[in-house]
N, C-alpha and C positions, 0 to 999 in steps of 0.2 A: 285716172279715175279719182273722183272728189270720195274717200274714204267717209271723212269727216261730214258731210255730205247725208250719207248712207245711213250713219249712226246717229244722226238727229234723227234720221227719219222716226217718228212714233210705233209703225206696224213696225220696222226690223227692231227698233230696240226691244219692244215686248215681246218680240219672237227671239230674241237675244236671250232675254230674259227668263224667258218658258224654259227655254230649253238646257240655261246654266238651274235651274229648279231641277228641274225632271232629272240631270246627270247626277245632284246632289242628292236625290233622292234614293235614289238606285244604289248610288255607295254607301249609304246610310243602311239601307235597308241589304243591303249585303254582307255589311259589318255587324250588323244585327242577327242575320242567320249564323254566321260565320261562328258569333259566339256562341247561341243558342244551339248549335249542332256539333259544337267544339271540330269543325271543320276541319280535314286532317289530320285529327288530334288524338292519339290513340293511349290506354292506359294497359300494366298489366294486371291479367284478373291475380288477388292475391289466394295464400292457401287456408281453405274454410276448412278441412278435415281434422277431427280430432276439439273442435272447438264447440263451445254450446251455441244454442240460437242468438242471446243475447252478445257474446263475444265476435258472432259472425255477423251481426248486425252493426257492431259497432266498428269491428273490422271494414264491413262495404261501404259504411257511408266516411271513412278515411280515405279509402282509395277510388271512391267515386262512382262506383257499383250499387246494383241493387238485388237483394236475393230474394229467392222464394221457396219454400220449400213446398216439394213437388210429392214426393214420396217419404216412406220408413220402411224401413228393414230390423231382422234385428239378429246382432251377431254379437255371440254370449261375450265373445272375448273383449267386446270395446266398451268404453265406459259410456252407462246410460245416456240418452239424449244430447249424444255431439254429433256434428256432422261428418258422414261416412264417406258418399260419393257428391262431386260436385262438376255441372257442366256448363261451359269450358272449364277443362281443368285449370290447374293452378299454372301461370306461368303463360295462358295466354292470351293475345293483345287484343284488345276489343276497344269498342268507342265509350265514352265516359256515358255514364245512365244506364248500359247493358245489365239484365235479368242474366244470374246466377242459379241457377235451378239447384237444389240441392237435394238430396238424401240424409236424411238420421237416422239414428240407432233408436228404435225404441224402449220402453223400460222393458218390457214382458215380452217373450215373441209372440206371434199371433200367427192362427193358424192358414193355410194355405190351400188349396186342390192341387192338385198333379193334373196338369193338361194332358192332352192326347197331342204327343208330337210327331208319331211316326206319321212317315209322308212329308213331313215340312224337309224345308231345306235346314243346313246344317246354323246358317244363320238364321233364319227364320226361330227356328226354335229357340235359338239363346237368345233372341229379342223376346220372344214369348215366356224365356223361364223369369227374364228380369221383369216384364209387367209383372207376374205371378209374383214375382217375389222369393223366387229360388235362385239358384246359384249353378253356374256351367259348370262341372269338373275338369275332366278327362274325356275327349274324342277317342273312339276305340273304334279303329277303323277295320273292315274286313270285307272280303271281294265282294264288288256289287256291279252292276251295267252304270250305275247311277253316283258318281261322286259326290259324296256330301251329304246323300239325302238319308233321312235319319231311319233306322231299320228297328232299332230298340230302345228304350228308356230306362236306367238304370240306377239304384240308389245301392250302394255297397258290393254290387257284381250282382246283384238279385234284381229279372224286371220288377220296374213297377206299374202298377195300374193307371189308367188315368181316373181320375176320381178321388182316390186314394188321398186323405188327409193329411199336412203335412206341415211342420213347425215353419217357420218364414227361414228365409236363408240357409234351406237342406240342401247338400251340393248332390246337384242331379249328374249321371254321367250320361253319352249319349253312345252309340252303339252306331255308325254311318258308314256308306257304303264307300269306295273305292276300287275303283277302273282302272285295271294294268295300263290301259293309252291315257289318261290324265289321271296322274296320282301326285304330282312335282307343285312346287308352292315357292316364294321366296322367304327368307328373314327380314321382318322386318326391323327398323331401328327402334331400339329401345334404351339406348343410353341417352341419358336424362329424361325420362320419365318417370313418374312413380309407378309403384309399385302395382297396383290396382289397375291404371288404365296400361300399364306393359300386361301384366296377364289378360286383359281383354284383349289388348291388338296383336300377341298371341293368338288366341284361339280365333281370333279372327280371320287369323292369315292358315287355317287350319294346322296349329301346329300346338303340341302339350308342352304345360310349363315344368321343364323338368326341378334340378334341384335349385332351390334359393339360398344362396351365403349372405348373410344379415353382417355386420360387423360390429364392433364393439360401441357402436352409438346408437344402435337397435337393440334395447333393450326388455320393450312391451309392444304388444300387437299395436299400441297406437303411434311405436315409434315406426313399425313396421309399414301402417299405413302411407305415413309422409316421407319413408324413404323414397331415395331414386335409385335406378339401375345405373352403376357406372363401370361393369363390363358385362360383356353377353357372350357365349358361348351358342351355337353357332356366329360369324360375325353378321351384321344386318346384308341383306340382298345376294348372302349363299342360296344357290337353289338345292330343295332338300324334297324329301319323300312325304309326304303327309303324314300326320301325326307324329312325326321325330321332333321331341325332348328339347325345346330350350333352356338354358341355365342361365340364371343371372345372377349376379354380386348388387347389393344392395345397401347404401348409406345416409346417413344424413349429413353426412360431411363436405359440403360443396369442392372443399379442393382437391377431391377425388378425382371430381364430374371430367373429363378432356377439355381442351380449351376447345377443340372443334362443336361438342356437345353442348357447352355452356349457351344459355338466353341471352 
């Protein structure tokens, strides 16, 4: 076969041609997305708690992040207008441009309603006390047909009303039921975590935070905030009773942390 022939031909070389265009194209425009979407390319979120807007701002745009704040709160013990809670927490991996949702501390509390929760589920409610602006305590569990669903609402061991006015961040308790044939739950892991989202995945796994051991690098509630758990009492994925007492040690000292636990 005359090759040379074929490739004078005018139609094959511009269909030659076309189609060495179109492949170039395509890689072009693929290396283009590739960077524009940082393809593959994941960062981690850093830690905004404890920081004002302007520090958290200057922090996101270093690490490649973007924040917003979403909410406030206000809890007497943290210094006015830093950032309280933040979602994804700190430590993890997201793609470069990712929204940081954040929570602050306000200067003044502001005040609140007490929903009406009896009837919700046991999570239902603590998603409804954090819209409101309130705070979970303690699950106080006691015989019900109905596991988890909440029976009473409680501020100091006293119902409360729904209505009932209330400074932002009052820890509500809840009062929920529990079924002799499902009352069991597991641990779940909580070394390295902070502080704040271990007490949430606590109560989430229906179980109370018992006592907290801070350590000598916890010295103010805002170091308290940014500490992590680096042991727990029960261990993670014991299966336990519902409402039974977690304990956790808590530092800001990384070479605590386990090496299994470490990011």
């Amino acid at each position: 076969m005359n090759y040379k022939g074929i490739f004078k031909n005018w139609i094959v070389r511009n269909l030659l041609l076309a189609l060495a265009f179109v492949l170039a194209l395509v890689l072009v425009l693929n290396l283009l997305l590739n960077l524009g979407t940082q393809h593959n390319r994941e960062i981690v979120v850093p830690d905004f708690t404890n920081l004002t807007w302007s520090e958290a701002r200057s922090a996101a745009s270093d690490a490649g992040v973007r924040i917003l704040l979403t909410d406030s709160v206000y809890v007497k013990r943290l210094r006015p207008g830093v950032v309280y809670l933040q979602t994804p927490e700190a430590g993890s991996r997201v793609k470069r441009g990712r929204r940081v949702r954040l929570t602050c501390n306000t200067m003044v509390p502001k005040e609140v309603v007490m929903p009406s929760l009896v009837g919700y589920s046991m999570k239902q409610a603590k998603a409804e006390l954090a819209r409101t602006g309130l705070t979970l305590g303690r699950l106080i569990y006691t015989r019900d047909i109905a596991t988890n669903s909440v029976l009473r609402q409680q501020r100091g061991g006293v119902d409360i009303k729904a209505g009932t006015r209330l400074a932002s961040g009052t820890t509500i308790n809840l009062v929920v039921g529990l079924n002799p044939n499902d009352n069991m739950t597991y641990v779940p892991k909580l070394i390295g975590k902070q502080y704040l989202p271990a007490v949430d995945q606590t109560l989430e796994s229906s179980l109370n935070v018992g006592k907290l051991h801070f350590d000598e690098t916890v010295k103010t509630y805002a170091d308290s905030v940014s500490a992590f758990v680096y042991q727990q009492r029960p261990a993670a994925s014991e299966k336990l009773r519902m409402g039974t007492e977690v304990t956790m040690s808590l530092t800001n000292d990384p070479s605590k942390l386990p090496a299994a636990g470490k990011k």
